[in-house]
C-alpha positions in Angstrom: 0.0 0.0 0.0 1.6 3.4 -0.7 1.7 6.2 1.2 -1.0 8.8 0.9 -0.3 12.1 -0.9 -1.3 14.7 0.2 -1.5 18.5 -2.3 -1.8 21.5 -1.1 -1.9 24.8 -3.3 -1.3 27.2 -1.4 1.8 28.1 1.4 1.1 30.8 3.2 -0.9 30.6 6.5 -3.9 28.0 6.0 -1.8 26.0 3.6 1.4 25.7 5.8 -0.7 25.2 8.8 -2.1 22.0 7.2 0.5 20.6 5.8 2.2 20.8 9.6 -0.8 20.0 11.5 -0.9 16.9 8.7 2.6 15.7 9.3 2.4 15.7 13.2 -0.6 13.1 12.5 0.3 11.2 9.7 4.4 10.4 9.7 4.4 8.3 6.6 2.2 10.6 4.2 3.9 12.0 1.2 2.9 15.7 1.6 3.8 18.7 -0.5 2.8 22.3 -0.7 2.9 24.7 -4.2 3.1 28.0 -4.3 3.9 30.4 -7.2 5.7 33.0 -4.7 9.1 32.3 -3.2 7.9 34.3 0.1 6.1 31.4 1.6 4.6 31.4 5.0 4.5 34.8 6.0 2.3 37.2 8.2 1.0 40.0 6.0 -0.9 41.4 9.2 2.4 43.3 10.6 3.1 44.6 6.5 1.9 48.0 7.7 4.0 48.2 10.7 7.5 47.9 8.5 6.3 50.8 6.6 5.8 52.4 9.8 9.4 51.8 10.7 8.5 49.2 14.1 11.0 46.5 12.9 13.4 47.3 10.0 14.2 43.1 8.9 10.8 42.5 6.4 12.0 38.8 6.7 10.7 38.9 10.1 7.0 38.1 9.1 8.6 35.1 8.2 10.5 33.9 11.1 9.9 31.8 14.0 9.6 33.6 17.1 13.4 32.9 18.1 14.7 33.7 14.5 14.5 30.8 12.5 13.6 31.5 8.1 10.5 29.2 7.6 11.7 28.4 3.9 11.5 25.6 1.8 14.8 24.2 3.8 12.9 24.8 7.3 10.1 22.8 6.0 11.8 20.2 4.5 14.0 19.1 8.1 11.9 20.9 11.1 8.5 19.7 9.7 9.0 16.7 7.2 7.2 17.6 3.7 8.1 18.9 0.4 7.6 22.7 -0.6 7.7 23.6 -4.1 8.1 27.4 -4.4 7.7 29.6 -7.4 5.6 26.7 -9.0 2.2 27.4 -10.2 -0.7 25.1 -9.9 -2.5 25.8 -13.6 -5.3 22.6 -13.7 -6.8 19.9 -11.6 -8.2 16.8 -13.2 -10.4 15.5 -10.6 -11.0 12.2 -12.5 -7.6 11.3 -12.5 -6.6 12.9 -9.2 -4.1 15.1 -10.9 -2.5 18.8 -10.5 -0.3 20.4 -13.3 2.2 22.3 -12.3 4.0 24.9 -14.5 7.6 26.3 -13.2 7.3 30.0 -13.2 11.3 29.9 -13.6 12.2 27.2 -16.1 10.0 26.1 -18.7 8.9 23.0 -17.1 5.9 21.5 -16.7 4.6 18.6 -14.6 1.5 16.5 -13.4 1.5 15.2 -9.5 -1.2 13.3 -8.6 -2.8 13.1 -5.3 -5.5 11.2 -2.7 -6.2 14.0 -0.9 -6.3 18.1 -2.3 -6.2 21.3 -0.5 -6.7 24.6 -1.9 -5.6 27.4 -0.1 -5.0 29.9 -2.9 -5.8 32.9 -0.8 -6.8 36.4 -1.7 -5.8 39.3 -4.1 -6.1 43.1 -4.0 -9.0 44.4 -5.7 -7.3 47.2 -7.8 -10.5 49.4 -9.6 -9.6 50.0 -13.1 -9.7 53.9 -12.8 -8.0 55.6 -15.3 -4.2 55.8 -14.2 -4.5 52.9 -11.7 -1.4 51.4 -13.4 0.8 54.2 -13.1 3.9 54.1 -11.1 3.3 54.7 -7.6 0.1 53.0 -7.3 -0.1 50.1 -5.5 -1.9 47.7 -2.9 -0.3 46.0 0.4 -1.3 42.5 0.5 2.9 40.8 -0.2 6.4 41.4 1.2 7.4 42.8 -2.3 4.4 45.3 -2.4 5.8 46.5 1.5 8.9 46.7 -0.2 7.7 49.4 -2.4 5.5 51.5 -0.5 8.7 51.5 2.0 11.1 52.6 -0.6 8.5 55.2 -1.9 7.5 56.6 1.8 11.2 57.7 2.2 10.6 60.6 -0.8 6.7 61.1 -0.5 5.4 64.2 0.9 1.8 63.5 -0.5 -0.4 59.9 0.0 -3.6 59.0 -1.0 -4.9 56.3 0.7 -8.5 54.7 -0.9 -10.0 52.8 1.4 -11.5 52.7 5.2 -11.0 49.3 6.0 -8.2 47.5 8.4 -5.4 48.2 6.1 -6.2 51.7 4.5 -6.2 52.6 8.6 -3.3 51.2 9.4 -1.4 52.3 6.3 -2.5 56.1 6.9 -0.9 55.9 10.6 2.0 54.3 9.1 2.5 56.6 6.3 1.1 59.8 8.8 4.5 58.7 11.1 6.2 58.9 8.6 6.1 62.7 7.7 3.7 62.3 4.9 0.7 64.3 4.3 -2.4 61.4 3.8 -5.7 61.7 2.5 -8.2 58.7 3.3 -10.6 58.3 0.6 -13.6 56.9 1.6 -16.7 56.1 -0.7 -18.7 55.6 1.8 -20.2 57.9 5.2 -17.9 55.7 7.5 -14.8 53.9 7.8 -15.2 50.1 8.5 -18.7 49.9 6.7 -19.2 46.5 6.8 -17.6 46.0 11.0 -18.7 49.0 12.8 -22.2 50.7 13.6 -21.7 54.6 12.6 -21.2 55.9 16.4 -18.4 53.9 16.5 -16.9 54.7 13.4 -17.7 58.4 14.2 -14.9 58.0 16.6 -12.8 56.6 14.3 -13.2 59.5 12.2 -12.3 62.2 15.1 -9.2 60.1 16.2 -8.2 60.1 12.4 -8.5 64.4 11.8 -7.2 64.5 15.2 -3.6 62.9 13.9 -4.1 65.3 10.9 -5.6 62.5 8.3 -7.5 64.7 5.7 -10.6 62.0 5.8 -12.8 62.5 3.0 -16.2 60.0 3.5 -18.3 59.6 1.2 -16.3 60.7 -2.0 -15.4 57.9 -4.7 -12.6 57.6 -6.4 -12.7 59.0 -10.1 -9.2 58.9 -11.7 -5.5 58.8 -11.2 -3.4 61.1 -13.2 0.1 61.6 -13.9 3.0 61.7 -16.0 4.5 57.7 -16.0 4.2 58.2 -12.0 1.0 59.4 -10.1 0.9 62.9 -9.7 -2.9 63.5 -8.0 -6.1 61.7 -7.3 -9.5 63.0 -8.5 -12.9 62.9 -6.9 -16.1 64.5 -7.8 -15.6 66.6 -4.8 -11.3 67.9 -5.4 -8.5 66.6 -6.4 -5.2 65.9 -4.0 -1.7 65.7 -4.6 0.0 62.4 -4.4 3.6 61.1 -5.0 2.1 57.4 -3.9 -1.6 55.9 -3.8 -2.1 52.8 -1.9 -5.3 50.8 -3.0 -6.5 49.3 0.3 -10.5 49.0 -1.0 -10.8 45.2 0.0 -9.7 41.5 -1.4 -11.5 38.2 -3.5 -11.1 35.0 -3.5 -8.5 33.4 -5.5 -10.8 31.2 -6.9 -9.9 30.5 -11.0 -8.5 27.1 -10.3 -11.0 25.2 -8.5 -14.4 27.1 -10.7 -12.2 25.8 -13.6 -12.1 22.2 -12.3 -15.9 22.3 -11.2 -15.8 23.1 -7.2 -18.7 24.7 -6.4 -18.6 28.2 -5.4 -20.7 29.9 -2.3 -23.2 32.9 -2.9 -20.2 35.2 -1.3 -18.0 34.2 -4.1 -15.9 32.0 -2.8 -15.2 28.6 -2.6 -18.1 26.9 -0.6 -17.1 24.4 2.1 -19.0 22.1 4.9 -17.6 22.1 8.3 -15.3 19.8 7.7 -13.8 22.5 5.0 -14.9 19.8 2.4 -15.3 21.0 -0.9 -18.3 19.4 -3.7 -15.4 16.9 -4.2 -14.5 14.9 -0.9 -10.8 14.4 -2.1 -11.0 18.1 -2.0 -10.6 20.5 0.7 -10.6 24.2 0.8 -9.0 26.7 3.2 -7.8 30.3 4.5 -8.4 33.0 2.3 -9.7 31.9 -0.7 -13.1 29.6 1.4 -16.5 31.5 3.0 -17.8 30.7 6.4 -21.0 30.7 8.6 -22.0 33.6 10.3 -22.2 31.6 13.9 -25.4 33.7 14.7 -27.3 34.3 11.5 -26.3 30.7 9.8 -25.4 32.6 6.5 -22.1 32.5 4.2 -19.7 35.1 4.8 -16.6 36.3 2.9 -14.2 37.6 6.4 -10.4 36.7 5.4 -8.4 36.8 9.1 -5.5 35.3 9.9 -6.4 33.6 12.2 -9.8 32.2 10.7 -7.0 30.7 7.8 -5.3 29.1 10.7 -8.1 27.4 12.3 -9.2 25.7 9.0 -5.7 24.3 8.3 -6.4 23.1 11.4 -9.3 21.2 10.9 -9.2 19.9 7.4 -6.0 18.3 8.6 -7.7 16.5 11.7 -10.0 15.3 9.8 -7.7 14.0 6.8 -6.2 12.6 9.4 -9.5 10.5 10.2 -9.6 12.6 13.6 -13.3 13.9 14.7 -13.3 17.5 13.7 -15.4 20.9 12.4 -15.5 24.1 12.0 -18.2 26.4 13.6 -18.2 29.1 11.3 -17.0 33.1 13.0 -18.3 36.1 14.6 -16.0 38.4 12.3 -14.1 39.1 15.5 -11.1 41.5 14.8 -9.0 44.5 16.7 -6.9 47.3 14.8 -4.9 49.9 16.3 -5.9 53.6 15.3 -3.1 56.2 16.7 -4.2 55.8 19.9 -7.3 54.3 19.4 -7.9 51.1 19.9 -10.8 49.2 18.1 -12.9 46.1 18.5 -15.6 44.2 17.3 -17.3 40.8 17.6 -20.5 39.5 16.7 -23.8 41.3 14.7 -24.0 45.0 14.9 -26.6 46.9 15.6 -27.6 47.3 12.2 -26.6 43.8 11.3 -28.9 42.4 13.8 -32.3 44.7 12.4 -31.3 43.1 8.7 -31.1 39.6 10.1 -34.6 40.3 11.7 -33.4 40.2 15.3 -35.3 42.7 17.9 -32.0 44.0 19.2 -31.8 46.4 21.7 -28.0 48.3 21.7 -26.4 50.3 25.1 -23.2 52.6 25.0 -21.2 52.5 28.3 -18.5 54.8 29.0 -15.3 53.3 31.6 -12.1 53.2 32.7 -10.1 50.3 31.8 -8.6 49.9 35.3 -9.3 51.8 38.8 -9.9 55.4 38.3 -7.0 55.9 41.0 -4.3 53.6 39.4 -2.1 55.3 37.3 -2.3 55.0 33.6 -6.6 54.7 33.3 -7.6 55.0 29.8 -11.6 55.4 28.9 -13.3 52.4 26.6 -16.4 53.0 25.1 -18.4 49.6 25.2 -21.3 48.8 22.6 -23.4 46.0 23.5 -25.9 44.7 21.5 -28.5 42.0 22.6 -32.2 40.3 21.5 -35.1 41.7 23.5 -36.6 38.7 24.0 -34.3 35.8 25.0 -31.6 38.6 26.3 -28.9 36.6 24.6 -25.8 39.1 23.5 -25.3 39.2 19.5 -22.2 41.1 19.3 -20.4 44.2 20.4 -18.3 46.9 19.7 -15.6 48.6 21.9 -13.3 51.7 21.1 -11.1 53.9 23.3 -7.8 54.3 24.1 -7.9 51.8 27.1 -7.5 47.9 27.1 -10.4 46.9 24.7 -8.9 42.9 23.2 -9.8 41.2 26.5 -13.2 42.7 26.6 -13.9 42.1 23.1 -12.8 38.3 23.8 -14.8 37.9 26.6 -17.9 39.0 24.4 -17.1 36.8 21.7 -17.0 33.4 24.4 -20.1 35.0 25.6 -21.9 35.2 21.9 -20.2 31.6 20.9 -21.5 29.8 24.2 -25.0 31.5 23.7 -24.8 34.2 27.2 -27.4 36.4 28.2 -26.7 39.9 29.6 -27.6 38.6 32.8 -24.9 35.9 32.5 -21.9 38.3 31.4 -23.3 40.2 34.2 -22.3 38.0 37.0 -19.2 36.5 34.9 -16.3 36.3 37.4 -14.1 38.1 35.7 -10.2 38.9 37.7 -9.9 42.2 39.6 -7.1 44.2 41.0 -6.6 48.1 40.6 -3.6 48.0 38.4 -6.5 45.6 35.5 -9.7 46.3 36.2 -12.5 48.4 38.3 -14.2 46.0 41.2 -17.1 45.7 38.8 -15.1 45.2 34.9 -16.1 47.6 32.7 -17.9 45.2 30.7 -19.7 44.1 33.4 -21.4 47.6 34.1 -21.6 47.8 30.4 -23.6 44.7 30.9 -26.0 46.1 33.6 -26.5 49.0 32.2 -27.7 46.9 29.2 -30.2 44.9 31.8 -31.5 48.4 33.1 -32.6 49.3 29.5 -34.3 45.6 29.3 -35.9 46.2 32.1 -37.3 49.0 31.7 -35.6 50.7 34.6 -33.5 53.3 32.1 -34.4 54.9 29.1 -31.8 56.3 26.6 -30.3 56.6 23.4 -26.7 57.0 21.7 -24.8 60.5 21.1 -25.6 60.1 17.3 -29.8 59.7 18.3 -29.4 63.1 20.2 -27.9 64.6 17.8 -30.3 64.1 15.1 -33.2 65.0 17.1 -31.5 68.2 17.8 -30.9 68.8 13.9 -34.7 67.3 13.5 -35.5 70.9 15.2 -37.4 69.0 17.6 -37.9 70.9 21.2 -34.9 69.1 23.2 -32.8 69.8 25.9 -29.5 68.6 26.4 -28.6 68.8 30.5 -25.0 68.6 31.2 -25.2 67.2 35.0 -21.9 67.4 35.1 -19.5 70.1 37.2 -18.9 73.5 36.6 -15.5 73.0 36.1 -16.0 70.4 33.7 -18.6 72.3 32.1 -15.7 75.3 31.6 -12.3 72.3 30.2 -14.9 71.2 27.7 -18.4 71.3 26.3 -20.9 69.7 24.1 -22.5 72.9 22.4 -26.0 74.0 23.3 -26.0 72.0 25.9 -27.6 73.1 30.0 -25.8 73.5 32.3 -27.5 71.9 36.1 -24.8 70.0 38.2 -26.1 66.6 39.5 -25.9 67.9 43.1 -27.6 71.3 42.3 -31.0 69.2 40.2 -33.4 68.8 43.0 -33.2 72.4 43.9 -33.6 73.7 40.4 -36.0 71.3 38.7 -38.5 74.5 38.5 -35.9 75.6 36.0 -36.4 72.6 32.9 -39.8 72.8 31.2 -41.8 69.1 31.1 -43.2 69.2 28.1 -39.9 69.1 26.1 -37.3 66.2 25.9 -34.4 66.1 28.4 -31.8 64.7 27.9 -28.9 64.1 30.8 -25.3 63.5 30.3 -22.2 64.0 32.1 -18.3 62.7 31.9 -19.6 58.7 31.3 -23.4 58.9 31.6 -23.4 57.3 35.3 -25.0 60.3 36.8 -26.9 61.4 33.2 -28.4 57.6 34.6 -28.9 59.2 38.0 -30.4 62.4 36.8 -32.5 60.6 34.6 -34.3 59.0 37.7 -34.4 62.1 39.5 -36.1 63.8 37.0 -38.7 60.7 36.2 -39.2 60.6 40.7 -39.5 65.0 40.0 -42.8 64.2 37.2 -41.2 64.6 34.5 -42.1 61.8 31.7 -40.0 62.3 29.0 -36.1 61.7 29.7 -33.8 60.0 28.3 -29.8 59.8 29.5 -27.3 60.1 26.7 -25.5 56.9 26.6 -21.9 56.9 27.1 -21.3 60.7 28.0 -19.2 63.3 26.7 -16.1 60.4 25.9 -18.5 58.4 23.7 -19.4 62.2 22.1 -17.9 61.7 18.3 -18.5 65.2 17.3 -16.9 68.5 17.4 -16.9 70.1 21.3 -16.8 74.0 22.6 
């Protein structure tokens, strides 16, 4: 009997991942990984960061933690199996279990066959074909060669255009803005991270972006590139902006050609459709990583959400189960983090406007804490955005941004969401305390009692964004800074009235009651605590601000 063999197209993360989880299970299996670049198994996650200047080797994305080059030599006698680099898988016969491969260096081909097949073939850029997007200068970051360039052009550039809000146009505008160079984000739609973030999130986003002196332009499409041989400007229907380097950073696809040409079925997102064994239409074909769609955990639908870390946990189990160990995948929550100056950002699950789509009667609450004890040195605020069903009180997902500790949260949420918690479960979770990492009561836990208030009926609300469009509506509204004078005097939301907390019993005579109120102060706690003096005082129509003049996203006296 001969020893299986095992193809994999693919050698970057979900690729290499199988092929090592595979060897550890299987010694005798003849296993061997393509791939058509010679940078195999890289992290293109930290590409941004070398522009940035953080680490000045680029081979580092593809070195073991203590130093080791994970090359075709490393693979070979540290994990056992064959890589072929620089090789290009061009057909698969399915009926005779074949792949062939061209050499993209000599003119060679040849034809391997195989038992078992994995495709991880990844992602590319998607590059709009925009007048003058193949001019010099112009360019995506998705490979070590492409950081390679942007690096080399950074040290010259005085002028970046950046198109694109998503993880990487964010983090390339930081890197690029610390490095000197004027950026412009282009945006085409009102918000950065669309398709992650509910817009009061991404409204804080925006302010920490103009804040570092990004010129973020939302809402304004991309119409040409122009220049002589190199890019000279971008155009919009709104202005045009001067530009010695454009990075294209509007999203990836699915690398997909191969297996639509050899008949594996493709998902409604595109790419290629896989059971939760990552099983293609062919069971001597698997699919992982980059180029495959998942399950939304909550709403049971495809999704196209390319992580890192999602790639790695496929590897993971299509090799189990080649292996003939018990094994699936769950599908994801979309659960990701990115770094914004001195922002951080979160998010996990459905968001608010996610949820309404997917028919859900979701309820959403803004809290405003410190990370750790107000009194311990080094307290950062994190705005928490929790969103939950109405009727079973189960949490579908949440959003957290500030300049405080906001991964561990954001992980604790996406347990929560995975093992099906209620509010009033996270509520009591017994989560560590001590000054120097949390408050007594975690910030997500008050987030999550503040949430169970609103359930209950006991609080009554709505987010900055709400009270600012019922301001704008012209409606009759009052907003009632309870906070302290000399908080009132560092900084203001404008229009706003001022009543300290400890002054409102004596000068309710002073608000009218047959106009909205609306409290707020530093966090909302005691907008929450004039809220129910006010409702004890008669008056029936208040409703705090949620998450206080931290959580505000827009412009301040």
């Amino acid at each position: 009997m001969h020893s299986r063999k095992i193809l994999i197209v693919g050698g970057v993360a979900a690729g290499m991942k199988t092929a090592c989880r595979l060897r550890r299970l299987d010694a005798d299996a003849e296993i061997t990984v393509i791939d058509r670049t010679k940078n195999i198994s890289y992290g293109a996650c930290p590409l941004p960061y070398y522009i940035e200047g953080l680490y000045d080797d680029l081979m580092e994305v593809r070195k073991t933690p203590v130093g080791v080059l994970r090359d075709e030599t490393f693979f070979a006698n540290v994990k056992g199996f064959t890589t072929l680099t620089r090789s290009e898988a061009t057909a698969i016969d399915r009926d005779a279990k074949t792949v062939t491969i061209r050499s993209l260096d000599e003119d060679r081909v040849q034809t391997l066959s195989y038992d078992t097949l994995v495709m991880a073939t990844g992602n590319t850029p998607i590059v709009p074909p925009v007048p003058g997007h193949d001019l010099d200068g112009v360019l995506p970051l998705k490979t070590m060669e492409h950081a390679e360039q942007l690096d080399a052009l950074a040290d010259t550039a005085k002028n970046a255009v950046v198109v694109g809000g998503g993880l990487i146009g964010l983090e390339v505008a930081e890197a690029l803005t610390k490095r000197g160079i004027n950026v412009t984000l282009l945006e085409m739609k009102d918000q950065v991270m669309a398709t992650a973030l509910d817009f009061s999130s991404a409204a804080i986003v925006h302010r920490e972006l103009r804040k570092n002196g990004v010129n973020l332009r939302l809402a304004e499409p991309l119409l040409r590139i122009e220049g002589q041989d190199r890019v000279e400007k971008v155009i919009t229907e709104q202005g045009e902006y001067p530009a010695d380097m454009v990075i294209m950073a509007i999203g990836v696809r699915p690398v997909t050609e191969l297996a639509k040409d050899a008949g594996i079925e493709l998902g409604t997102t595109g790419a290629i459709a896989v059971n939760d064994q990552m099983q293609t239409n062919d069971p001597a074909i698997y699919a992982v990583g980059d180029c495959v769609e998942s399950i939304d955990q909550l709403t049971g639908k495809p999704v196209y959400v390319p992580l890192g870390s999602t790639a790695n946990k496929h590897g993971r189990v299509a090799a189990n189960v080649i292996a003939g160990q018990a094994d699936r995948f769950p599908g994801i929550l979309g659960s990701l983090v990115v770094k914004v100056f001195d922002l951080n950002v979160a998010r996990t699950g459905l968001s608010a406007e996610d949820a309404r789509l997917n028919g859900y009667d979701s309820v959403s609450l803004i809290a405003t804490s410190p990370d750790i004890a107000h009194l311990y040195p080094g307290n950062k605020p994190i705005i928490i955005k929790l969103i939950a069903d109405r009727q079973t009180r189960k949490l579908l997902g949440a959003q957290i941004v500030g300049p405080g500790v906001v991964d561990k949260r954001l992980d604790v949420v996406a347990s929560a969401v995975t093992m099906g918690a209620t509010v009033d479960q996270l509520a009591q979770f017994d989560l560590c305390y001590a000054p120097p990492f949390a408050n007594a009561m975690d910030a997500l836990i008050q987030a999550a009692n503040a949430m169970r208030n609103k359930l209950d009926g006991l609080a009554d609300s709505m987010s900055p964004c709400e009270a600012v469009d019922l301001v704008n509506s012209g409606e009759p509204v009052i907003l009632l800074d309870v906070r302290s004078p000399a908080e009132y005097e560092e900084i203001r939301i404008p229009g706003a009235t001022l009543v300290p907390l400890g002054a409102l019993r004596k000068r309710l005579d002073e608000l009218p009651k047959d106009q909205l109120i609306i409290p707020f102060c530093k966090l909302s706690l005691r907008g929450f605590e004039a809220q129910i003096i006010l409702q004890q005082a008669g008056f029936t129509n208040v409703r705090y601000m949620e998450g206080g003049v931290l959580a505000w996203p827009y412009e301040f006296e």
